[in-house]
C-alpha positions as CSV (number, residue, x, y, z in Angstrom):
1,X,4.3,7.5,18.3
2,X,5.4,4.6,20.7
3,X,9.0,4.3,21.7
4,X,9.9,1.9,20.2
5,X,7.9,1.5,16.8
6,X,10.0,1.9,13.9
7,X,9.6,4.9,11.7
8,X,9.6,4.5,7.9
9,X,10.1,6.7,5.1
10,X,7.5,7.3,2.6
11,X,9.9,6.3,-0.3
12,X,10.6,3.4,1.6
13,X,7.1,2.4,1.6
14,X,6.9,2.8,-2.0
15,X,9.8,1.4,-2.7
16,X,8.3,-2.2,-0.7
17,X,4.8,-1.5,-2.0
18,X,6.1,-1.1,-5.9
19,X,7.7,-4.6,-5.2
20,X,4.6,-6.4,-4.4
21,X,2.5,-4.3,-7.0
22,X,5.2,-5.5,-9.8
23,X,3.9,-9.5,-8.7
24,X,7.2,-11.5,-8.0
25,X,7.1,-10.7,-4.5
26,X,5.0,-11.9,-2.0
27,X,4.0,-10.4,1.8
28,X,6.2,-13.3,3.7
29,X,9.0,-12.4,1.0
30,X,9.2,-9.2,1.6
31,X,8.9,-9.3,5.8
32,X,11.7,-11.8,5.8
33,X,14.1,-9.7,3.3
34,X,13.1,-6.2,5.1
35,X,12.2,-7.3,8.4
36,X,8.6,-5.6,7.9
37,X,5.2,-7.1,9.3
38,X,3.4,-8.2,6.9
39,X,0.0,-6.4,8.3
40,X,2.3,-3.1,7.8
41,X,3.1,-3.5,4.5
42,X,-0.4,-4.9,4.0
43,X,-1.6,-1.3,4.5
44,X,0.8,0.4,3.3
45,X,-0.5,-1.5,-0.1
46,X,-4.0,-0.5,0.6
47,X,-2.7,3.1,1.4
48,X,-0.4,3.4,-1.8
49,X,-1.9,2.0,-4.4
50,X,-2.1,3.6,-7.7
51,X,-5.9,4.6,-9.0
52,X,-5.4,4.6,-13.2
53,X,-8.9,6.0,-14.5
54,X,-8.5,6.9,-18.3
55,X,-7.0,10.8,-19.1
56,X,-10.7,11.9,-20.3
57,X,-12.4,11.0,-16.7
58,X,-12.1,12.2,-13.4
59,X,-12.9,10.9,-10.1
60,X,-14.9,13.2,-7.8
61,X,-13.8,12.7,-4.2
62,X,-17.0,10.9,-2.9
63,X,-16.0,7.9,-5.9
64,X,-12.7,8.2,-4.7
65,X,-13.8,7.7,-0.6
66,X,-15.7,4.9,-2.0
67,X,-12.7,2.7,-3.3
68,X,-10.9,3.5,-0.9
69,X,-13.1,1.7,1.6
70,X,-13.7,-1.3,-0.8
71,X,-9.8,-1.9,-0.9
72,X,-10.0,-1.5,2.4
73,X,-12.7,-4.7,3.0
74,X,-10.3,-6.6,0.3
75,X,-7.5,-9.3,1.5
């Protein structure tokens, strides 16, 4: 790690991505209140965002690879 990036908590991260997930808050809204690039929390989106598949069907590994890199290619 660099010297002087910032470290951040994983409940932190959630905490900020459960904000934009819950749709009032917006990318600029949140750097401004918690002094976070917005490309940083952009990812941390794409990292931690819930997959809901129905409690009868699973998700083999490769399927889950796969969204992962279409959320990836998605603003």
């Amino acid at each position: 790690m660099a010297k002087n990036q910032k470290s951040y908590t994983l409940e932190f991260k959630q905490q900020i991505v459960d904000l934009y997930n819950a749709g009032g808050t917006s990318y600029p809204q949140l750097e401004r209140e918690y002094g976070v690039n917005r490309g940083t929390i952009s990812g941390w989106v794409k990292q931690l965002f819930p997959i809901k598949v129905p409690e009868e069907e699973t998700v083999t590994l490769r399927e889950y690879k796969a969204l992962q890199k279409e959320n990836q290619r998605q603003p």
